[in-house]
C-alpha positions as CSV (number, residue, x, y, z in Angstrom):
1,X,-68.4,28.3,-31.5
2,X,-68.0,24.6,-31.3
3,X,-64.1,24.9,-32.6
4,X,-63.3,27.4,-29.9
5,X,-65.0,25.8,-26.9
6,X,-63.1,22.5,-27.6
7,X,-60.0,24.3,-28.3
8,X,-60.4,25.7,-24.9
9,X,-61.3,22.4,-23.4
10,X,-57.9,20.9,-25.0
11,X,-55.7,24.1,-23.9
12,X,-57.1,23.7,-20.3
13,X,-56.4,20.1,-20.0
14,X,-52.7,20.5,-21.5
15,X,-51.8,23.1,-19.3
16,X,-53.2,21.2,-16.1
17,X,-51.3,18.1,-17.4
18,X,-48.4,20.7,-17.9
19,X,-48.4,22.2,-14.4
20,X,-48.6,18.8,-12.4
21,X,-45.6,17.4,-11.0
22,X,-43.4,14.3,-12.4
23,X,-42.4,12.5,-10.5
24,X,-40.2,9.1,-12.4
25,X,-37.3,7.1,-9.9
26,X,-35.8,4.7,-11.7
27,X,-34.4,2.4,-9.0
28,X,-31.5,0.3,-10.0
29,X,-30.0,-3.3,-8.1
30,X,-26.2,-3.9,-7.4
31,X,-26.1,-6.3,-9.2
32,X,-22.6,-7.4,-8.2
33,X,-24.1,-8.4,-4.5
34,X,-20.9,-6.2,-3.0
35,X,-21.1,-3.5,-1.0
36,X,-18.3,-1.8,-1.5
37,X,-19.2,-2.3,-5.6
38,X,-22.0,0.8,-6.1
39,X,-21.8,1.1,-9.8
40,X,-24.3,-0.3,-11.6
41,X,-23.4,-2.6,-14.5
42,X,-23.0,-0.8,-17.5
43,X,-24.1,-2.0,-21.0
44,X,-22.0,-3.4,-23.6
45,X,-21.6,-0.5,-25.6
46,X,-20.3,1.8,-22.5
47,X,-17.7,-0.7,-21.9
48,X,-16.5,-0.8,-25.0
49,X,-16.4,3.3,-25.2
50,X,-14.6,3.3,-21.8
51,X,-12.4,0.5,-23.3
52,X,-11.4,2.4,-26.6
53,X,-11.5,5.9,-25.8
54,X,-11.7,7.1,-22.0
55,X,-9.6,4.3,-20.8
56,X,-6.7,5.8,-23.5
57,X,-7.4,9.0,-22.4
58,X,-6.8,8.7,-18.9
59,X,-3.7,6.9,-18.8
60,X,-2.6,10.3,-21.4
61,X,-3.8,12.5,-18.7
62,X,-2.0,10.4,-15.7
63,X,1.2,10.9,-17.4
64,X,0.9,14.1,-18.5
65,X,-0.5,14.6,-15.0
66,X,2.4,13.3,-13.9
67,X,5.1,15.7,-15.9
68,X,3.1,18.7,-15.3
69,X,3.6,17.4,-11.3
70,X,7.6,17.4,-11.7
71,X,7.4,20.3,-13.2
72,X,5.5,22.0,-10.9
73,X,7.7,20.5,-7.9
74,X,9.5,23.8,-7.1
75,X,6.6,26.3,-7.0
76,X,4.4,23.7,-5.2
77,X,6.7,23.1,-2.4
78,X,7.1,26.4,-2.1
79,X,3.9,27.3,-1.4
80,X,3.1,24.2,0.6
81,X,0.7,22.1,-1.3
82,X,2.8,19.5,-3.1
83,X,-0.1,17.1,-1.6
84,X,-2.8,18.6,-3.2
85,X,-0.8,19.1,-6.4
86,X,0.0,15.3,-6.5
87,X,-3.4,14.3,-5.6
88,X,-5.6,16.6,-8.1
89,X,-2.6,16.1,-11.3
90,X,-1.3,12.4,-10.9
91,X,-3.8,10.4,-8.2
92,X,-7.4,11.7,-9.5
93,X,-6.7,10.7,-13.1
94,X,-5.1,7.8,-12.0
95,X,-7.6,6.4,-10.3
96,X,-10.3,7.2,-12.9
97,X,-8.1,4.8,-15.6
98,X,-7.1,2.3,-13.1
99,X,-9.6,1.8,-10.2
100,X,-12.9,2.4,-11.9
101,X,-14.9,-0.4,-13.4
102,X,-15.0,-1.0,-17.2
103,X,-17.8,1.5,-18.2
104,X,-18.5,2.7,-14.7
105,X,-19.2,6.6,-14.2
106,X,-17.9,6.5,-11.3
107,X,-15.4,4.8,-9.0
108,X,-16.7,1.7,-7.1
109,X,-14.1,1.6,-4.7
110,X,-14.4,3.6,-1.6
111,X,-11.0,3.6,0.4
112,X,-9.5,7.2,-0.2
């Protein structure tokens, strides 16, 4: 009876540990001191990723981007959106490999 009452014991007091709330924030520093600059600073080994592979792949997608854009001159100014053409095939990517910070997720400049 003794196994069973502290299995009991160590079921209830799981499932209460289970059912309460976590609550973690990790808060992060700019650590550049810039405003504009809300990245945070990546680690060595994100650089280095960004630096060999995204970076590469970017600028691929920019000018591919870019062809697809020509390409799709003629049906895009037909239908009137040649701005949102240009902006989602040649400026997004383009901005990803050129404005972003080395190993930054996202871009840390804010002027659109």
């Amino acid at each position: 009876m003794k196994v069973f009452r502290s299995t009991a014991v160590v079921l209830a007091l799981s499932t209460g540990l289970l059912a309460m709330p976590a609550h973690a924030e990790v808060v992060q520093q700019n650590s550049s001191g810039d405003p504009l600059y809300t990245a945070d600073a990546p680690k060595a080994y994100s650089m280095m990723g960004d630096l060999l592979i995204a970076r590469p792949l970017l600028i691929g997608a920019t000018v591919l981007g870019a062809a697809a854009f020509v390409v799709s001159l003629p049906f895009t100014a037909a239908g009137g959106n040649v701005g949102e053409a240009g902006k989602a095939l040649v400026v997004e990517p383009g901005k990803a490999a050129f404005v972003r910070c080395l190993g930054c997720t996202t871009s840390g400049y804010k002027k659109d």
